[in-house]
OpenMM code with the backbone's topology and positions (N, CA, C; nanometers):
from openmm import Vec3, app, unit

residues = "UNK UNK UNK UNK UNK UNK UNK UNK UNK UNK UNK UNK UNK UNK UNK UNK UNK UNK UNK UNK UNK UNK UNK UNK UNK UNK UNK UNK UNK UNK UNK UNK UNK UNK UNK UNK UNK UNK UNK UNK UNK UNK UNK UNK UNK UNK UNK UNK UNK UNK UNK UNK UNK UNK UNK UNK UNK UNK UNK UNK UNK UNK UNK UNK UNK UNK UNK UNK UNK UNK UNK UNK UNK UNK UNK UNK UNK UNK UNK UNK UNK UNK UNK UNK UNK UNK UNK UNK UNK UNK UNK UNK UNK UNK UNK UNK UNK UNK UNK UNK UNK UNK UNK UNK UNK UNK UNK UNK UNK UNK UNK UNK UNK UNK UNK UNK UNK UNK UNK UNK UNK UNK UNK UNK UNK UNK UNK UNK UNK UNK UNK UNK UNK UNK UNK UNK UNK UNK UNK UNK UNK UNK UNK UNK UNK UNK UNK UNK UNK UNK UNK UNK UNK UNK UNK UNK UNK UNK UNK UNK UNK UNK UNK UNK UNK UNK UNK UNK UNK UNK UNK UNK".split()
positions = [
    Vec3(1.1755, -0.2058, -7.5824),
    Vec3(1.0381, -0.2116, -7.5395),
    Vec3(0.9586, -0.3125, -7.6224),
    Vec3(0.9733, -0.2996, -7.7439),
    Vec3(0.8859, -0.4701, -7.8280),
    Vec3(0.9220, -0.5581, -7.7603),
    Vec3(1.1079, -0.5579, -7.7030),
    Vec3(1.0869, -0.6990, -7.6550),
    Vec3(1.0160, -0.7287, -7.5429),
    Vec3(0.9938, -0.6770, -7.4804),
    Vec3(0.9176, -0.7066, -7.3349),
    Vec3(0.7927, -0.7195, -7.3962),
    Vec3(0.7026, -0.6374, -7.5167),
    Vec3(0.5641, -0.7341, -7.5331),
    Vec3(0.5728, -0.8021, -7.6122),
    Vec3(0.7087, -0.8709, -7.6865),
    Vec3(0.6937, -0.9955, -7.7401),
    Vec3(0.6880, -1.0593, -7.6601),
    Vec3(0.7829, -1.1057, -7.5375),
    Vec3(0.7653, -1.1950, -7.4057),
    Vec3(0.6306, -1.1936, -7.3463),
    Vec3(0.6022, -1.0668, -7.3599),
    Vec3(0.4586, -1.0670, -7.2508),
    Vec3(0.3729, -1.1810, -7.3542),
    Vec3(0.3660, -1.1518, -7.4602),
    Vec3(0.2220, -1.2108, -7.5480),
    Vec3(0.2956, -1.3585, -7.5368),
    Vec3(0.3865, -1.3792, -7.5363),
    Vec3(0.4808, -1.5408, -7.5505),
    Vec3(0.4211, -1.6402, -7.4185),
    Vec3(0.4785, -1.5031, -7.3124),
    Vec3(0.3619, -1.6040, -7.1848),
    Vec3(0.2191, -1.5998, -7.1666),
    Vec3(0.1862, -1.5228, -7.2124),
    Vec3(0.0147, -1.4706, -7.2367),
    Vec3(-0.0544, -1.6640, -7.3227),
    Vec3(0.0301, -1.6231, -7.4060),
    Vec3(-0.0143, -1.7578, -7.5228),
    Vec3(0.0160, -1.8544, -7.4506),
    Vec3(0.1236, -1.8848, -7.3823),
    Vec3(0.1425, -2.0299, -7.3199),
    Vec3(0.0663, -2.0553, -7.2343),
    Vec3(0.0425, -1.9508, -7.1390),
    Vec3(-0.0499, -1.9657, -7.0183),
    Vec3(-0.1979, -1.9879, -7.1001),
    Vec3(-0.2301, -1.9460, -7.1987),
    Vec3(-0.3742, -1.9677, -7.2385),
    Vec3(-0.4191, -2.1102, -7.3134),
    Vec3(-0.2520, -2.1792, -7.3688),
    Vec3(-0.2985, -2.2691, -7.4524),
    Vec3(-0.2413, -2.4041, -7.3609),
    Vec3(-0.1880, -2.3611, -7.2378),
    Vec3(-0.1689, -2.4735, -7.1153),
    Vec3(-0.2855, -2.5084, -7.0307),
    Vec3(-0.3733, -2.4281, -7.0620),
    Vec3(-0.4968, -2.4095, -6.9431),
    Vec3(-0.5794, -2.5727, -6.9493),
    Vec3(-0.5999, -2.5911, -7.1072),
    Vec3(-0.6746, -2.7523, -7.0970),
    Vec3(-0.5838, -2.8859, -7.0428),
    Vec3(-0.4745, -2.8420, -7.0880),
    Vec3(-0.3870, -2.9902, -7.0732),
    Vec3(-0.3849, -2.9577, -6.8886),
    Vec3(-0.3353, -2.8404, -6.8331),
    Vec3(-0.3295, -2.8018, -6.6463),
    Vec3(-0.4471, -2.8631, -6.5993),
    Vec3(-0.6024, -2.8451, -6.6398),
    Vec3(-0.7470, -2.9058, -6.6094),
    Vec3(-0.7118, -3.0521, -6.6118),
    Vec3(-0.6652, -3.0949, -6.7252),
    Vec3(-0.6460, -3.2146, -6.7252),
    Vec3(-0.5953, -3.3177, -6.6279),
    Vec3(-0.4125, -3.2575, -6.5698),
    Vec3(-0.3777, -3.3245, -6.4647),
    Vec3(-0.4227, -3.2997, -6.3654),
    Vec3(-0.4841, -3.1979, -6.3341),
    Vec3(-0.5265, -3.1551, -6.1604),
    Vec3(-0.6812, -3.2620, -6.1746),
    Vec3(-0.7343, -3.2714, -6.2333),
    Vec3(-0.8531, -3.3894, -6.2094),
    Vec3(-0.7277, -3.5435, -6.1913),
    Vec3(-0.6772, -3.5734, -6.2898),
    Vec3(-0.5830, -3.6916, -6.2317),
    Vec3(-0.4951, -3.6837, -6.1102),
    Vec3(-0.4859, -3.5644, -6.0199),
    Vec3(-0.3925, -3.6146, -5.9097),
    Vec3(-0.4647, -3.5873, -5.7817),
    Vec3(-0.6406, -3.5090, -5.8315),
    Vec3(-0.6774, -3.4092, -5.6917),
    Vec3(-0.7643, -3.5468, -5.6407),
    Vec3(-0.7343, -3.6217, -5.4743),
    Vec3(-0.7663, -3.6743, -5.4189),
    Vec3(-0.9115, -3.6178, -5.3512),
    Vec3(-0.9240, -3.4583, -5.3116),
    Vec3(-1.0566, -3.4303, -5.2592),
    Vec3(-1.0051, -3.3868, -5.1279),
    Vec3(-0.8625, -3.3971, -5.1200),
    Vec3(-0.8373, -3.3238, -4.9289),
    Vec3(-0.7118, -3.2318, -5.0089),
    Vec3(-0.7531, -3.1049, -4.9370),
    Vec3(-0.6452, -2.9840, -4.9221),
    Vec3(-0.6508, -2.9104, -4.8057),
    Vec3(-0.4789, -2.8884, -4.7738),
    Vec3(-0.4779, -2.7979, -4.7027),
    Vec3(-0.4038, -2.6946, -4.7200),
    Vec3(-0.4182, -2.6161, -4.6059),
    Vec3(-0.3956, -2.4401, -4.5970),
    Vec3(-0.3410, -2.4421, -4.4494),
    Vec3(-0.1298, -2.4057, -4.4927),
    Vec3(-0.0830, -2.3377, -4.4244),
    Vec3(-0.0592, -2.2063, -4.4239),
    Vec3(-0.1000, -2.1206, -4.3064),
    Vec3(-0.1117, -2.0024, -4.3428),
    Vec3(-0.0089, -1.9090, -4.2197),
    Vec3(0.0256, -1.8070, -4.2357),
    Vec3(0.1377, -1.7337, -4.1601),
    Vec3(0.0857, -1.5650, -4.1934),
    Vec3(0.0763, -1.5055, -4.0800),
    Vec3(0.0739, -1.3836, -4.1566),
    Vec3(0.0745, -1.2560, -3.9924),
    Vec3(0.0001, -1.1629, -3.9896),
    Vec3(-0.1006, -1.0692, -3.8762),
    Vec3(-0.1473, -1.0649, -3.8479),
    Vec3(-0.2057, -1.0947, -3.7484),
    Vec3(-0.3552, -1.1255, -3.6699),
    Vec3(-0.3899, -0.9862, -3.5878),
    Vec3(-0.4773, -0.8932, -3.6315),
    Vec3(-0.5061, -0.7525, -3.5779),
    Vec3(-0.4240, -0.6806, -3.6166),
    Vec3(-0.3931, -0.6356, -3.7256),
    Vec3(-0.2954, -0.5734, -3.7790),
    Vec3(-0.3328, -0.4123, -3.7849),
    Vec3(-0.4425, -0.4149, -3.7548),
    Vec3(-0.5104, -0.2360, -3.7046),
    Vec3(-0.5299, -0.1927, -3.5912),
    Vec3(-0.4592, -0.3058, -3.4922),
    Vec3(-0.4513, -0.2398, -3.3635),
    Vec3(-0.3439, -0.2758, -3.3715),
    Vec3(-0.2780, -0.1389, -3.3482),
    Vec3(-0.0770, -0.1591, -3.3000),
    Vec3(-0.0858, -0.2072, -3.1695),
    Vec3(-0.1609, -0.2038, -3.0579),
    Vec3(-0.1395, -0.2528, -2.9203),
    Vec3(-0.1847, -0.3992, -2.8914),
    Vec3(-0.2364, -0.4403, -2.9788),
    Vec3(-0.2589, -0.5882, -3.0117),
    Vec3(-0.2177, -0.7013, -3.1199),
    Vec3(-0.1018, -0.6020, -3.2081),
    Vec3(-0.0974, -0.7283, -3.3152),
    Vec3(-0.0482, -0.8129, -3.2993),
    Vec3(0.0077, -0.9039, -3.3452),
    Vec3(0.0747, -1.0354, -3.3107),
    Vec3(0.0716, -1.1258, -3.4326),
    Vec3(0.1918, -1.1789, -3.4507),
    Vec3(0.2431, -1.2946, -3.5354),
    Vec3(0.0797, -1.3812, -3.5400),
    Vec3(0.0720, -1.4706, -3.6510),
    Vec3(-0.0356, -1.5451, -3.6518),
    Vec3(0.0430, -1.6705, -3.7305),
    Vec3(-0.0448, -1.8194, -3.7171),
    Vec3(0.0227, -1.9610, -3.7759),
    Vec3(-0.1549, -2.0098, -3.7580),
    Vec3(-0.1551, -2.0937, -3.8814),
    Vec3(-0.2690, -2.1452, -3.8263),
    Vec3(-0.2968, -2.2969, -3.9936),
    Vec3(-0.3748, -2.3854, -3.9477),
    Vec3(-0.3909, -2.4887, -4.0392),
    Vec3(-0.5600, -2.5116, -4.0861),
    Vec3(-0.5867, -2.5085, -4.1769),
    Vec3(-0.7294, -2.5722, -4.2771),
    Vec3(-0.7079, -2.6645, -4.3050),
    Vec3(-0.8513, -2.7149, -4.2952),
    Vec3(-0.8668, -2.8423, -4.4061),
    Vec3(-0.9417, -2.8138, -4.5055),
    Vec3(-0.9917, -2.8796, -4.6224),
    Vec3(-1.1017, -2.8555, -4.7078),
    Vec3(-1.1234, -3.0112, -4.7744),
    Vec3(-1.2051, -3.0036, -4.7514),
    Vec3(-1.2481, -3.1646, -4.8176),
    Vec3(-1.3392, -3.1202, -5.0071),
    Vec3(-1.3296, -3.1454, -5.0861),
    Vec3(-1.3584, -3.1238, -5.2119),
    Vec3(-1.4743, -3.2265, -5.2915),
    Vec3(-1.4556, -3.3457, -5.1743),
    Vec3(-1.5731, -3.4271, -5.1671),
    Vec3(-1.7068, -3.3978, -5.1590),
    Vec3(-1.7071, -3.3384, -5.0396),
    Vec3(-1.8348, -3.2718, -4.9804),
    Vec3(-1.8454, -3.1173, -5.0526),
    Vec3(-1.8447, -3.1187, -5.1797),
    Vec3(-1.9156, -2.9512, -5.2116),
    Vec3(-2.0453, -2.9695, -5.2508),
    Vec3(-2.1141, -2.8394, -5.2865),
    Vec3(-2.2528, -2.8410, -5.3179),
    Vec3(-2.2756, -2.7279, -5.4080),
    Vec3(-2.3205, -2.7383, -5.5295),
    Vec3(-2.3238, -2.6618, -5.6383),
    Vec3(-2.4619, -2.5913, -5.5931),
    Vec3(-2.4510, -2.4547, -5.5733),
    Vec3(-2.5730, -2.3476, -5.5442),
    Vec3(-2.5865, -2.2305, -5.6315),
    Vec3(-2.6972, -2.1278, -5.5939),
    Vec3(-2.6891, -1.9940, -5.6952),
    Vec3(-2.5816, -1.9022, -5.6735),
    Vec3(-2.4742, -1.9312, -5.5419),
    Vec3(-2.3924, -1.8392, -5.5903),
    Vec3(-2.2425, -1.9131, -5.5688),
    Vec3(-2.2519, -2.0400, -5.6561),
    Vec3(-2.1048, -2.1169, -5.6555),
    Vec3(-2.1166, -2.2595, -5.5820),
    Vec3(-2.0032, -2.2860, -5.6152),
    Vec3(-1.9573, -2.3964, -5.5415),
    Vec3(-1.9196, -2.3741, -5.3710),
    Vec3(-2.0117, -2.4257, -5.2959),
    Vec3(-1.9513, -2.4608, -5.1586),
    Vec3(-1.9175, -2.6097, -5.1070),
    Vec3(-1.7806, -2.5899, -5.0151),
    Vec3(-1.7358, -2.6610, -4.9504),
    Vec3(-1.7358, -2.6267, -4.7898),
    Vec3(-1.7397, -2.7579, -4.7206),
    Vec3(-1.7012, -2.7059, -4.5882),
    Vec3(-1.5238, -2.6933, -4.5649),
    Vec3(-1.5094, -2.5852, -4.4414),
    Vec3(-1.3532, -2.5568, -4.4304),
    Vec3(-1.4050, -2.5855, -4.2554),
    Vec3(-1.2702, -2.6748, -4.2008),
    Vec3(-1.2266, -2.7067, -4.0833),
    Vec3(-1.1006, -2.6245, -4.0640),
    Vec3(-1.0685, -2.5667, -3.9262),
    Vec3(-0.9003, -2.5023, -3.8994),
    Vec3(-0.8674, -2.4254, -3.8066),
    Vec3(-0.7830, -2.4035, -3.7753),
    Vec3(-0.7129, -2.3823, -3.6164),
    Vec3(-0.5957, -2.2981, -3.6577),
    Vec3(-0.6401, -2.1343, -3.5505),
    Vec3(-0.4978, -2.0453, -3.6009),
    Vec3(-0.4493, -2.0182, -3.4304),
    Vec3(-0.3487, -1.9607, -3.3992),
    Vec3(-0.3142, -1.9573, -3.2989),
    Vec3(-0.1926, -1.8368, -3.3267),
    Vec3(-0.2256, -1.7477, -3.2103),
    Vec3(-0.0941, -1.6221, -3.2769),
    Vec3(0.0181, -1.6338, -3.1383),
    Vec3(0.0878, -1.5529, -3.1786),
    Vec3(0.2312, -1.5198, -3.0877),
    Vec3(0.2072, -1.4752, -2.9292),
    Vec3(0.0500, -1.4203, -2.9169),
    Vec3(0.0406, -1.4101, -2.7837),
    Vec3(-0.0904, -1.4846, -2.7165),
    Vec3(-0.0552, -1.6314, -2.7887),
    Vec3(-0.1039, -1.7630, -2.7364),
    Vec3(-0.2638, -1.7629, -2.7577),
    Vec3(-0.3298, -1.6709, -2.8172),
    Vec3(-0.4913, -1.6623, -2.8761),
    Vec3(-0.5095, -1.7407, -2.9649),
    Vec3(-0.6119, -1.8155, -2.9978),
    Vec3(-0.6396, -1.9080, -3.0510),
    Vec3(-0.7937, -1.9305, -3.1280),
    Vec3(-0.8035, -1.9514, -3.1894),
    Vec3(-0.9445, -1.9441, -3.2871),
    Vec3(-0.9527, -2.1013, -3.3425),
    Vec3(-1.0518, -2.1559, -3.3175),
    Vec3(-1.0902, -2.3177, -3.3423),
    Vec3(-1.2087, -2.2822, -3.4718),
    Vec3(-1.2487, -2.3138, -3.5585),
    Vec3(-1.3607, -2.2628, -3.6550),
    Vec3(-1.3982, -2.4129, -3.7945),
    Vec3(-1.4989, -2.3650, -3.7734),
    Vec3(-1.5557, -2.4822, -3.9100),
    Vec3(-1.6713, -2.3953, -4.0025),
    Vec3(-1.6878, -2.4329, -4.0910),
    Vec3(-1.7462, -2.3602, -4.1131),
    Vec3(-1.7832, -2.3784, -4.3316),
    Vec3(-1.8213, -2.2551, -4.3989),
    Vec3(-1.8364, -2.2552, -4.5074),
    Vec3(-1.7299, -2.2049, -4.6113),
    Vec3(-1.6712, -2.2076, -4.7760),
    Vec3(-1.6801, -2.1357, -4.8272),
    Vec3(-1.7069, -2.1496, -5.0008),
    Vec3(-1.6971, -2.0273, -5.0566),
    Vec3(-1.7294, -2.0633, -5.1696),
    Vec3(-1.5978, -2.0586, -5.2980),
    Vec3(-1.6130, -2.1154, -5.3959),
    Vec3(-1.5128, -2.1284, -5.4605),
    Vec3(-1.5409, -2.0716, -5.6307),
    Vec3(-1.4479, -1.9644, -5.6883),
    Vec3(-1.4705, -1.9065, -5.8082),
    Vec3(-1.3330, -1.9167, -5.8465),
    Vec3(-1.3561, -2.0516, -5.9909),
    Vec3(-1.1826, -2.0291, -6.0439),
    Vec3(-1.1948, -1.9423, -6.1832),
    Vec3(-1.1264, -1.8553, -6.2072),
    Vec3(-1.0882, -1.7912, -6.2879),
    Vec3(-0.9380, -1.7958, -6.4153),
    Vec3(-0.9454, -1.9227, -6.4694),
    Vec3(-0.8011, -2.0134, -6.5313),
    Vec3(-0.7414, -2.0817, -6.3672),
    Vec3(-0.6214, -2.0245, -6.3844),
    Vec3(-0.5409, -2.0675, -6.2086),
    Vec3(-0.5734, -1.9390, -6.1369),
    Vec3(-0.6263, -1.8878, -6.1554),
    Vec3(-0.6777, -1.7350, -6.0551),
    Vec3(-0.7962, -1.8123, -5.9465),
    Vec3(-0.8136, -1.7761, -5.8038),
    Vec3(-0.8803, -1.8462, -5.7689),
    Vec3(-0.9406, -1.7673, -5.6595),
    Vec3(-1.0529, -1.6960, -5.6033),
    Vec3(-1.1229, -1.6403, -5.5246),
    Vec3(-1.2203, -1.6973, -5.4501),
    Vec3(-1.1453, -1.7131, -5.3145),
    Vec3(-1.2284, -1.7830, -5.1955),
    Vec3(-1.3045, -1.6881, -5.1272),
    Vec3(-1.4090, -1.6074, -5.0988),
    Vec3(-1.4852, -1.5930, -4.9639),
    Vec3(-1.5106, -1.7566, -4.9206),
    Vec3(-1.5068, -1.7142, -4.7733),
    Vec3(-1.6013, -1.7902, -4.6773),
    Vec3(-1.6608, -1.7053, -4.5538),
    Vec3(-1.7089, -1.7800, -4.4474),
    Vec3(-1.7358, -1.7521, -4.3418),
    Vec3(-1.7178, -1.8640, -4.2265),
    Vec3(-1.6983, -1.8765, -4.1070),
    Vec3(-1.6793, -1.9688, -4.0241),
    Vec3(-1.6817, -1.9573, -3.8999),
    Vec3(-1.8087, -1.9706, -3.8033),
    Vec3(-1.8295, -1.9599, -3.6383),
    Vec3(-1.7317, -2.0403, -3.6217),
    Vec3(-1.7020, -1.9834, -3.4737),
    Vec3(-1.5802, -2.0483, -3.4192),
    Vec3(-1.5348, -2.0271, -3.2757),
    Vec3(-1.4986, -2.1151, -3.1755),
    Vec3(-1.4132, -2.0560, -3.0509),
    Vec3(-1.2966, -1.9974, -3.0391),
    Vec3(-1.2944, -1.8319, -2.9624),
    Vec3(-1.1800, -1.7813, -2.9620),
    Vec3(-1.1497, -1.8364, -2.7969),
    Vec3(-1.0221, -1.8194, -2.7677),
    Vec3(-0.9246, -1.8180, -2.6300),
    Vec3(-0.8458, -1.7072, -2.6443),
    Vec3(-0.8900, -1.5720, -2.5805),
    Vec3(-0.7700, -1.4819, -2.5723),
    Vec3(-0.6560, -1.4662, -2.5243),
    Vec3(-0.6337, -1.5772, -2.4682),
    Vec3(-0.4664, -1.6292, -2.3840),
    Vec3(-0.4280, -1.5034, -2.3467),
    Vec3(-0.3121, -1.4489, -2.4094),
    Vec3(-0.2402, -1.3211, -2.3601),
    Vec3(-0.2344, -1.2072, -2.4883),
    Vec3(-0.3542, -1.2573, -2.5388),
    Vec3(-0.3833, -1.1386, -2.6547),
    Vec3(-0.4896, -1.0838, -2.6575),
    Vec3(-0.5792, -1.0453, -2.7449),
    Vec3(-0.6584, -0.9193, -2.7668),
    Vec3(-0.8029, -1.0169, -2.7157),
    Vec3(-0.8457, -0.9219, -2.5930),
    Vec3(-0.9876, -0.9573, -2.5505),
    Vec3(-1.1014, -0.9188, -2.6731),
    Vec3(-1.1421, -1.0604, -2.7300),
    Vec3(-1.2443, -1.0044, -2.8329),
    Vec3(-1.3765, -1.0148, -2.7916),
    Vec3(-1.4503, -1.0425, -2.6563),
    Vec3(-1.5165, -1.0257, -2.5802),
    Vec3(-1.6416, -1.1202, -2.6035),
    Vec3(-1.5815, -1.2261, -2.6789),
    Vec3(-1.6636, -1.3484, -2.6214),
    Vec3(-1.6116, -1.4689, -2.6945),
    Vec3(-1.6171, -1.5935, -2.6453),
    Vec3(-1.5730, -1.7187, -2.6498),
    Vec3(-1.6338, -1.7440, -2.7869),
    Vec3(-1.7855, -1.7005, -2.8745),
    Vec3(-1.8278, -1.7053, -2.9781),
    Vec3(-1.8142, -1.6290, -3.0922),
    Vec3(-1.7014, -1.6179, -3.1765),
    Vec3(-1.6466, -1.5299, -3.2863),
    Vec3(-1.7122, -1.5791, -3.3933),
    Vec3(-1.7021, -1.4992, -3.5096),
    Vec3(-1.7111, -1.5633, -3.6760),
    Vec3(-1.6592, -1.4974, -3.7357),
    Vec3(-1.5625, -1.5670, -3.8226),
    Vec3(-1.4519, -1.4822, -3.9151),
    Vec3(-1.5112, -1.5090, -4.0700),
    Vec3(-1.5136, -1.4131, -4.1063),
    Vec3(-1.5342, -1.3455, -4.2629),
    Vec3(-1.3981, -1.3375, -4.3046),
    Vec3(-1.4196, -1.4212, -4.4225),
    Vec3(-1.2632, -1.4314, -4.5065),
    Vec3(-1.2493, -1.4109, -4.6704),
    Vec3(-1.1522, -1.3784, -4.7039),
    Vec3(-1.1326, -1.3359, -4.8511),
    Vec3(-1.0196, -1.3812, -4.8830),
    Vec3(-1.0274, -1.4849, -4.9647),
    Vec3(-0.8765, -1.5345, -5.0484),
    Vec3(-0.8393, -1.5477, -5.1690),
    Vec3(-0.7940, -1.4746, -5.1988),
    Vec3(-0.7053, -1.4785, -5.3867),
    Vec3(-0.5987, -1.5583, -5.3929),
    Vec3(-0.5543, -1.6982, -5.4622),
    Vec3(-0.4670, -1.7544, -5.4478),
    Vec3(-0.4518, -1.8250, -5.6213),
    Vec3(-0.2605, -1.8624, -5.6702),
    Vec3(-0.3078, -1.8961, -5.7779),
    Vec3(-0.2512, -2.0022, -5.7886),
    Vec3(-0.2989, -2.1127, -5.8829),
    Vec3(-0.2145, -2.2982, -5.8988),
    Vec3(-0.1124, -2.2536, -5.9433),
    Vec3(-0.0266, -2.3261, -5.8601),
    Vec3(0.1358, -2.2947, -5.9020),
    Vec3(0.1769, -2.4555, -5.9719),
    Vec3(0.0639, -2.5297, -5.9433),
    Vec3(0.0837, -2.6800, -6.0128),
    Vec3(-0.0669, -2.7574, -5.9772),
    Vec3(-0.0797, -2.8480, -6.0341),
    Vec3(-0.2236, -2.9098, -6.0191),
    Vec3(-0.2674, -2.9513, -5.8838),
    Vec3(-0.1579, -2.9255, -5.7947),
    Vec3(-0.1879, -2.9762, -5.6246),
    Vec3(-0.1020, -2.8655, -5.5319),
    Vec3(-0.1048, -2.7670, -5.6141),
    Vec3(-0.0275, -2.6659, -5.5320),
    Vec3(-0.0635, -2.4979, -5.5574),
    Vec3(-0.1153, -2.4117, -5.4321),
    Vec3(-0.1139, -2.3054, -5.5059),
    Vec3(-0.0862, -2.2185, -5.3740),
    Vec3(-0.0772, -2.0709, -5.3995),
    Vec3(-0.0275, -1.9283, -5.2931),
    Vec3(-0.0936, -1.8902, -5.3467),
    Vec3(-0.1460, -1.8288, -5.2033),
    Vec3(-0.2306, -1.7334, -5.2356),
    Vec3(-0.2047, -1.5937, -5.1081),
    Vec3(-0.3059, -1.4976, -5.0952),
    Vec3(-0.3279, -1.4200, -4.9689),
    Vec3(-0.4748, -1.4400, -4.9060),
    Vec3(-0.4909, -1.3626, -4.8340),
    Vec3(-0.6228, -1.3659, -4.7740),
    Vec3(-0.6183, -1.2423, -4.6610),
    Vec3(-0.7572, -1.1768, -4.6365),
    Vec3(-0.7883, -1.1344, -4.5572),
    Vec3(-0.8938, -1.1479, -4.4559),
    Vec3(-0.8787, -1.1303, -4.3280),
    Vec3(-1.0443, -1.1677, -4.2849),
    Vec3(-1.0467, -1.0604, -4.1457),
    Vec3(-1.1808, -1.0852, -4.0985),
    Vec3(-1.2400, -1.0054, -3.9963),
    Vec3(-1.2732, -1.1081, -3.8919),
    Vec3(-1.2455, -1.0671, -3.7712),
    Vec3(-1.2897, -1.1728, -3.6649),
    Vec3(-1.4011, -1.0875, -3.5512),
    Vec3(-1.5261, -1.1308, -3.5635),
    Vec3(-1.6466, -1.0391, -3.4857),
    Vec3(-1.7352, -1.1143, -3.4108),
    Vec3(-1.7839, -1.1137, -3.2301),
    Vec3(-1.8445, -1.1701, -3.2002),
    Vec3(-1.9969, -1.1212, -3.2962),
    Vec3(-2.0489, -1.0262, -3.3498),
    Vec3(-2.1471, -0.9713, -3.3160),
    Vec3(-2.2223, -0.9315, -3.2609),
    Vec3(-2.1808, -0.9100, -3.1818),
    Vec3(-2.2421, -0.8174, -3.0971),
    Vec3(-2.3143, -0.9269, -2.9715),
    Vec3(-2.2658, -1.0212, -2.9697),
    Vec3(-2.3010, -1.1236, -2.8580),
    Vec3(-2.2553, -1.1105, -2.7264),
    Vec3(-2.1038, -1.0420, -2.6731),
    Vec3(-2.0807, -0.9813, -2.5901),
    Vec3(-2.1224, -0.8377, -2.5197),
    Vec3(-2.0376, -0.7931, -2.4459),
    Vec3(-2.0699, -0.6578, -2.4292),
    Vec3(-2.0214, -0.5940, -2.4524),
    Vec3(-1.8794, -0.6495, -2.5278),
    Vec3(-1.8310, -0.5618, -2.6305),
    Vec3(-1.7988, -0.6608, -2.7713),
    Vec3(-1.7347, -0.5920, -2.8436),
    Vec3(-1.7056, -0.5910, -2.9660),
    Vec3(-1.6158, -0.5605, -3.0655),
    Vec3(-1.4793, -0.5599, -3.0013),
    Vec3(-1.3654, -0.4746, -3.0429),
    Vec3(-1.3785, -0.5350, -3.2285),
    Vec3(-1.3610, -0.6684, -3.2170),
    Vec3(-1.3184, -0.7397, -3.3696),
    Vec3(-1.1556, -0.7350, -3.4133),
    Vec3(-1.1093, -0.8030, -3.5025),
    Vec3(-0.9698, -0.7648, -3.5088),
    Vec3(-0.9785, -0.8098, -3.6811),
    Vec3(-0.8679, -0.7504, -3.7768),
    Vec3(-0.8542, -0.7548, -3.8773),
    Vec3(-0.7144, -0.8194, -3.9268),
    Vec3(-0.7243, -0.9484, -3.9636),
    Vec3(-0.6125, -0.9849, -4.0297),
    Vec3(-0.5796, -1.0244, -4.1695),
    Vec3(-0.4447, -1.0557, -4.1908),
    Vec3(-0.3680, -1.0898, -4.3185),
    Vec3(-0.2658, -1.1801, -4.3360),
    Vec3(-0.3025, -1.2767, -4.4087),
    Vec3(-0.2180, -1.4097, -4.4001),
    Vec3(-0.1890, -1.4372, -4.5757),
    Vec3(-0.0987, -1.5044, -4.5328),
    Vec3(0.0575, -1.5442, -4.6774),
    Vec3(-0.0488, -1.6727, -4.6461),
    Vec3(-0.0952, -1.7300, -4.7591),
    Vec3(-0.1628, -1.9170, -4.7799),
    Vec3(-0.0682, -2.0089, -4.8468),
    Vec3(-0.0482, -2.1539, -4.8205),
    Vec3(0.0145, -2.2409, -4.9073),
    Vec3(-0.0786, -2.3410, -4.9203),
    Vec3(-0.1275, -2.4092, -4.9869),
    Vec3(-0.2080, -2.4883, -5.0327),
    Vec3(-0.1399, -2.5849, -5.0611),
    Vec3(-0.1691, -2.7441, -5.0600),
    Vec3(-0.1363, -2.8541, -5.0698),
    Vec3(-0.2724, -2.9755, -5.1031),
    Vec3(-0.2539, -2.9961, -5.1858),
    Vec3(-0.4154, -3.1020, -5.2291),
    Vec3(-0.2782, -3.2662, -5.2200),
    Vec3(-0.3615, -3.3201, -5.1359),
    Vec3(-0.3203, -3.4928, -5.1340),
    Vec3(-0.3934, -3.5916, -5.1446),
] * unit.nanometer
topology = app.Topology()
chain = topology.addChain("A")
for resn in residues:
    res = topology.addResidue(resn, chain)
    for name in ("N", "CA", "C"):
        topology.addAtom(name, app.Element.getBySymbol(name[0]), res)
């Protein structure tokens, strides 16, 4: 048992005394465009609607804007699940790094197409999102995420659907 918290404090220390030189290269390689491939469940709380999900982001790092509650960027991206539904969205989010720990909310209006999946009862959605993801290298990180997809109440109905997606990140 010491040995496991000698190791623990061994990576504890490396990870803490790598953190300036890691800052260092990710400003020398980050161009200002990343993206987000993402794979995961799309309605994963309705068993009669879930379905495989795939979908692509952009984030431009150029365009942020330092405010009272963080850094925002705009996010562009397109998910599309297994029973051909589709969500087009642009939109906001904000960015809190914590070392390589990294916590995204956003939000993002957007067009749904219910193809042969879950009627979300209007063409005008906005998904609320939550992402924890960590640098696995100065242009690379995994993360998860969760989000909510809700017309608000703009239709005449309102089912909403709740999903969960695996993230890969790529800065070029």
């Amino acid at each position: 048992m010491k040995n496991f918290f000698k190791i623990l404090l061994l990576i504890f220390c490396t990870f803490i005394t790598s953190e300036k030189l890691y800052a260092e290269e990710k400003q020398k390689t980050d161009t200002g465009h990343k993206y987000n491939i993402y794979t995961g469940m799309f309605d994963f709380s309705d068993n009669g609607k879930k379905s495989q999900i795939i979908g692509i982001q952009h984030l431009n790092d150029n365009l942020f804007r330092d405010s009272l509650i963080g850094t925002i960027k705009p996010i562009t991206g397109f998910m599309l699940t297994a029973d051909s539904a589709s969500y087009l969205y642009t939109g906001i989010q904000a960015e809190y790094n914590i070392g390589r720990l990294n916590l995204t909310p956003s939000f993002t209006p957007g067009l749904y197409h219910e193809g042969d999946g879950k009627d979300l009862g209007h063409l005008v959605e906005f998904k609320s999102e939550l992402q924890l993801s960590l640098d696995l290298s100065p242009t690379t990180e995994f993360g998860l995420s969760y989000n909510h997809i809700s017309n608000a109440s703009l239709g005449e109905k309102n089912p909403g659907a709740n999903s969960y997606m695996f993230n890969f990140f790529k800065s070029f």
